[in-house]
Backbone as a printed PyTorch tensor [residue, N CA C, xyz], in Angstrom:
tensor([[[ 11.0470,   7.2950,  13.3860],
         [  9.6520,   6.9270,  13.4890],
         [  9.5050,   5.4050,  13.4400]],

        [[  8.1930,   4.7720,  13.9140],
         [  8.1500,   3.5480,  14.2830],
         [  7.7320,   2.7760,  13.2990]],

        [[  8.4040,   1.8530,  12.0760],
         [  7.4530,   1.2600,  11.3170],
         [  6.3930,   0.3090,  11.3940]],

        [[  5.3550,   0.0300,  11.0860],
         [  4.6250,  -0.6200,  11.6010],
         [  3.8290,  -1.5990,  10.3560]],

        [[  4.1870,  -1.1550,   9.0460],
         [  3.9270,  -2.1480,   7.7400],
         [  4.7980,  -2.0220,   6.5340]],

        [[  5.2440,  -3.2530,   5.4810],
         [  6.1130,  -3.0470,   4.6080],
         [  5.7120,  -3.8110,   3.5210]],

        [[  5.6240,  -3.4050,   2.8220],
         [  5.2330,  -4.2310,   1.5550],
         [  5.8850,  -4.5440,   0.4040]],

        [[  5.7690,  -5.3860,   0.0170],
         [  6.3870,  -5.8330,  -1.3250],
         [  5.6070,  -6.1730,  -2.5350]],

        [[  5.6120,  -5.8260,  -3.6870],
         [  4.7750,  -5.9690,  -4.7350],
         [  5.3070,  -7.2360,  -5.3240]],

        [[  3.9480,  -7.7920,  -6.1160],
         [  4.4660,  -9.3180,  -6.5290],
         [  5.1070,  -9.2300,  -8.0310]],

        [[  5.8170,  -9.8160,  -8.1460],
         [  6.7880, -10.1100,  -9.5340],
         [  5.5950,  -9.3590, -10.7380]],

        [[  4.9390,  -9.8140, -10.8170],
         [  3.6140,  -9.4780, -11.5570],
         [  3.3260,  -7.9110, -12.0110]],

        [[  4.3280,  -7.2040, -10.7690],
         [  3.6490,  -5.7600, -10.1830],
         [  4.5050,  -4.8740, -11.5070]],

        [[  5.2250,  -5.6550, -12.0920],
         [  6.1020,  -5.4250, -12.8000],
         [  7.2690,  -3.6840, -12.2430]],

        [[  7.6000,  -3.4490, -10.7050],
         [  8.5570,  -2.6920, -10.3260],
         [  9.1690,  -3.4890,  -9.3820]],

        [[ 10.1910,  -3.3190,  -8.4700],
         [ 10.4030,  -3.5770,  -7.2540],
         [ 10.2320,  -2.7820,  -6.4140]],

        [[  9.6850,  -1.9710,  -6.0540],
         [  9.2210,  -0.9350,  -5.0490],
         [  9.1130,  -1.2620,  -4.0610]],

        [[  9.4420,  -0.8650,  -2.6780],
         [  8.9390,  -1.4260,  -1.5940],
         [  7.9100,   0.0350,  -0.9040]],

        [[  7.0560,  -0.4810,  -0.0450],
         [  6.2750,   0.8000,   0.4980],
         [  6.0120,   0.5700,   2.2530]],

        [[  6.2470,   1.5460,   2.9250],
         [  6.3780,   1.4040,   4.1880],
         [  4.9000,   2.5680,   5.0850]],

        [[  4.8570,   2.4850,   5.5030],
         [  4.0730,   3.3930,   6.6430],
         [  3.6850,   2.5700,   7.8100]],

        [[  3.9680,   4.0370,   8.7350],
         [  4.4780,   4.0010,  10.4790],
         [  3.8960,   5.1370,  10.9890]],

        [[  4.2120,   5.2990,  12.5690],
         [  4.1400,   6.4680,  13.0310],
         [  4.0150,   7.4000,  12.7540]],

        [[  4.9440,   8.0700,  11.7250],
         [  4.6810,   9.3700,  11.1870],
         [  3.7500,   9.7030,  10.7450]],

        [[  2.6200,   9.2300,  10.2060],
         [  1.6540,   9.6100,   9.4010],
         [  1.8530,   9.7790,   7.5850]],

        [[  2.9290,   8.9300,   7.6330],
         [  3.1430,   9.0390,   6.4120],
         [  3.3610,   7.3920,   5.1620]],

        [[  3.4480,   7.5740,   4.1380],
         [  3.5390,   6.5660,   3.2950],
         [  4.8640,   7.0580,   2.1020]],

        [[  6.0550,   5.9680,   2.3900],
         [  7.2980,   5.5110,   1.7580],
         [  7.4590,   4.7350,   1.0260]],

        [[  7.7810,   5.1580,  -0.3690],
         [  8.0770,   4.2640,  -1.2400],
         [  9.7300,   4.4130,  -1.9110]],

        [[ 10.3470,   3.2180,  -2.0540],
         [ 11.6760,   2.9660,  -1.8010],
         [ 11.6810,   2.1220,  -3.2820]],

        [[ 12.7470,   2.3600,  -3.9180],
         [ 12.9450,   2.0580,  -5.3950],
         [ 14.6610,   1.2720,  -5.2300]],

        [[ 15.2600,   0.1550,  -6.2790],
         [ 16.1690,  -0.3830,  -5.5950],
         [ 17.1310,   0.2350,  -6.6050]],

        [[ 18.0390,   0.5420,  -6.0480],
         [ 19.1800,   1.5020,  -7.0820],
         [ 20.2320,   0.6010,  -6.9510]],

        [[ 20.7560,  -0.7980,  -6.8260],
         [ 22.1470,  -1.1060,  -6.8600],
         [ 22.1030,  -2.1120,  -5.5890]],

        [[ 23.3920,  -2.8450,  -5.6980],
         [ 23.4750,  -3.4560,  -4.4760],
         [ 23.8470,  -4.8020,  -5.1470]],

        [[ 23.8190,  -5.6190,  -4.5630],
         [ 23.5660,  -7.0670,  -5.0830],
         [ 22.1640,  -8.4170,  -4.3100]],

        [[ 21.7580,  -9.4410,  -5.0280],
         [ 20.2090,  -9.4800,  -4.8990],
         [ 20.8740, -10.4890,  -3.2680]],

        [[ 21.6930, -10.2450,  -2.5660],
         [ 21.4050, -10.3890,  -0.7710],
         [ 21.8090,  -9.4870,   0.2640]],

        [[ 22.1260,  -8.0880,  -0.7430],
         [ 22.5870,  -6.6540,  -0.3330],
         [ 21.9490,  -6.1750,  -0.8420]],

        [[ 20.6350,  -6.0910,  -1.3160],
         [ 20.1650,  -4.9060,  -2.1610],
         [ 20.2810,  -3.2980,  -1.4320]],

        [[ 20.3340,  -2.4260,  -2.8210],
         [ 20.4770,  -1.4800,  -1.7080],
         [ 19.5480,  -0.4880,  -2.2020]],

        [[ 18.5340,   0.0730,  -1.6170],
         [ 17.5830,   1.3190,  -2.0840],
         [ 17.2710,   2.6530,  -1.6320]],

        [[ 16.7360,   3.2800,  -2.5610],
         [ 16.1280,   5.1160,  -2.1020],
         [ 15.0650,   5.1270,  -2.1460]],

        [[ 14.9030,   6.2810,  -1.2760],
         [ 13.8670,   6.5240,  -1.0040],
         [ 12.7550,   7.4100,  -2.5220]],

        [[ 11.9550,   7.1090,  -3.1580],
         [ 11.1250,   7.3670,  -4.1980],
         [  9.9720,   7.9140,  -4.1140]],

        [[  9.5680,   7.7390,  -3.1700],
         [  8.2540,   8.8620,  -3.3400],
         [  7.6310,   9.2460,  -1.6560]],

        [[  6.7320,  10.2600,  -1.1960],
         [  6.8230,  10.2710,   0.1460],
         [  5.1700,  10.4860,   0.1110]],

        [[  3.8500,  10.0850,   0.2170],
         [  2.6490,  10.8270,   0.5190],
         [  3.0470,  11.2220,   2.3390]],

        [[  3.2510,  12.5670,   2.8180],
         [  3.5440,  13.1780,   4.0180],
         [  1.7050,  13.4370,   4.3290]],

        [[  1.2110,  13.1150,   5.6680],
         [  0.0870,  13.2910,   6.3390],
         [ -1.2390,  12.3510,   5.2750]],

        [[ -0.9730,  10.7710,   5.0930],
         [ -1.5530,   9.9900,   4.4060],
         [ -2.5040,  10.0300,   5.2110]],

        [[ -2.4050,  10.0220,   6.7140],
         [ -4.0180,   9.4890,   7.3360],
         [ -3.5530,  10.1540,   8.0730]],

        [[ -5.2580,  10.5430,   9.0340],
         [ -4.9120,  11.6540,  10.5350],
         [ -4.6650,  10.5950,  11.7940]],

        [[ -3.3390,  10.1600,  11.5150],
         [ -2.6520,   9.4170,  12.5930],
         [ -1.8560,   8.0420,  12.2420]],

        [[ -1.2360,   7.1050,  12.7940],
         [ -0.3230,   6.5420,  12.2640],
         [ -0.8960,   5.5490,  11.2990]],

        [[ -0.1300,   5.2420,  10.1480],
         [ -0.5040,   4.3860,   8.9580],
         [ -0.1930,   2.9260,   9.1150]],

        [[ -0.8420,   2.3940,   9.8430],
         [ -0.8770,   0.9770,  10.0700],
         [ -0.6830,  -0.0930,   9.3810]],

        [[ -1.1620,   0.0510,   8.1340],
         [ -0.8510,  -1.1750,   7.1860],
         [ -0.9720,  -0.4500,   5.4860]],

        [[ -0.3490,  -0.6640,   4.7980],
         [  0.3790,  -0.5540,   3.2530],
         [  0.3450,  -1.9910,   2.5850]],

        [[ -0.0310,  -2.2580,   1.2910],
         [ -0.1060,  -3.4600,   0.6030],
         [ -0.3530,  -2.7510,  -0.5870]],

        [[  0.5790,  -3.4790,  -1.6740],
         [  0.1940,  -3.1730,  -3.3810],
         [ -0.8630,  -4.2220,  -3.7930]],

        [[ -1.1980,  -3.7560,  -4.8500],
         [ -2.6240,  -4.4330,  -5.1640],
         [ -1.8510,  -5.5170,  -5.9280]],

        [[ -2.5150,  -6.9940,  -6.1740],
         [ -1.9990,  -7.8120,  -6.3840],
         [ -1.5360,  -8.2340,  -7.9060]],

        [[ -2.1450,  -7.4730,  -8.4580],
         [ -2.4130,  -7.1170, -10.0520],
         [ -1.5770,  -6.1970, -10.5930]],

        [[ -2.4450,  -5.5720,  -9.8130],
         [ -2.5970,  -3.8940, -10.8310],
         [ -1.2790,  -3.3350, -10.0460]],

        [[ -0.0940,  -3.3430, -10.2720],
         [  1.2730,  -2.9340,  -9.8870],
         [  1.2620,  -1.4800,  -9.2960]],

        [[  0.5330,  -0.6770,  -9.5780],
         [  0.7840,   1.2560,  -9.5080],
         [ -0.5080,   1.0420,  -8.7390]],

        [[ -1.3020,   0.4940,  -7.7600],
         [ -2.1330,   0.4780,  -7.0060],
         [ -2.0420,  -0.2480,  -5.5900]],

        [[ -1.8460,   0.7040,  -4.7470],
         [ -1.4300,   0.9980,  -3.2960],
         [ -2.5890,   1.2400,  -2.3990]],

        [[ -2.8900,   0.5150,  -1.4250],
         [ -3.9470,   0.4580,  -0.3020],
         [ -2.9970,   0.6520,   1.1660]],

        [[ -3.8690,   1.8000,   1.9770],
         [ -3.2590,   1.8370,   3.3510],
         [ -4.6090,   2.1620,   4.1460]],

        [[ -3.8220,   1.3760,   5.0900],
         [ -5.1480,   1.8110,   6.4390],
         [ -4.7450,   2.7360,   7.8700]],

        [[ -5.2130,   3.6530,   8.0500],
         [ -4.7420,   4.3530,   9.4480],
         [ -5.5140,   4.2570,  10.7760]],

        [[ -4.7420,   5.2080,  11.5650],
         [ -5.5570,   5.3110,  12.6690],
         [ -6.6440,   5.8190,  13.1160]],

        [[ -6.7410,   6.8170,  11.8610],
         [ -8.1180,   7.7600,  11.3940],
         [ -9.2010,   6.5580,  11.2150]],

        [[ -8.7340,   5.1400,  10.9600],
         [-10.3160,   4.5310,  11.0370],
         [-10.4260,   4.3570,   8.9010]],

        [[ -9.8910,   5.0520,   8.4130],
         [ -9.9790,   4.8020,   6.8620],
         [ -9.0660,   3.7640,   6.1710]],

        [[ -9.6170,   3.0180,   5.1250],
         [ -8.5590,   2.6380,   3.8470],
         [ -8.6330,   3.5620,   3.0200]],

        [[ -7.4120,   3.9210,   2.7490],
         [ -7.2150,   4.6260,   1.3080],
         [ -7.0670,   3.8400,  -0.2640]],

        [[ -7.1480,   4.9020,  -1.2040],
         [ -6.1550,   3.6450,  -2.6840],
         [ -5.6210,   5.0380,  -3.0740]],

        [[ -4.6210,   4.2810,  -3.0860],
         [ -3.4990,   5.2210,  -4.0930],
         [ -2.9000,   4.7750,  -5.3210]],

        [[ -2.8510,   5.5340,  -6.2120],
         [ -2.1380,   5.3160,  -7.4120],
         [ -0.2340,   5.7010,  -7.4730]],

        [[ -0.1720,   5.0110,  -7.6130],
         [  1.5750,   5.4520,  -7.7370],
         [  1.9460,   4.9490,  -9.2790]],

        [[  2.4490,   6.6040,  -9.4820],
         [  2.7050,   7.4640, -11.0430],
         [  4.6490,   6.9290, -11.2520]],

        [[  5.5140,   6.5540, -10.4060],
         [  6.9040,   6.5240, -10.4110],
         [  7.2880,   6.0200, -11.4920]]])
């Protein structure tokens, strides 16, 4: 599937999480398990499957508030999500 946004939470966010949504209609969140910090290497951590009715265009963590996730789709909506990980 085609990605089309990736985000990174700020130091602040207190995780390293990264969160992706694309094509699929879905929203990816990726946790870093190992690696070294110009190899990092990560899994996949959490999946919202059918986030918006059509592809998920843009993903951003809130700038603060670390476990607070905004996406926008093709459906025309922003969402907020809480992420519990």
């Amino acid at each position: 599937s085609v990605v089309f946004s990736v985000a990174c939470p700020t130091a602040r966010a207190g995780h390293g999480r990264i969160a992706s949504g694309g094509g699929d209609n879905c929203i990816q969140i990726y946790r870093e398990v190992g690696g070294t910090s110009d190899k990092p290497i990560f899994t996949l951590d959490a999946v919202v499957n059918s986030a918006h009715e059509g592809d998920v265009h843009c993903v951003t963590w809130h700038p603060l508030r670390g476990r607070i996730l905004a996406s926008a789709g093709g459906d025309g909506l922003v969402k907020i999500w809480r992420y519990n990980g």
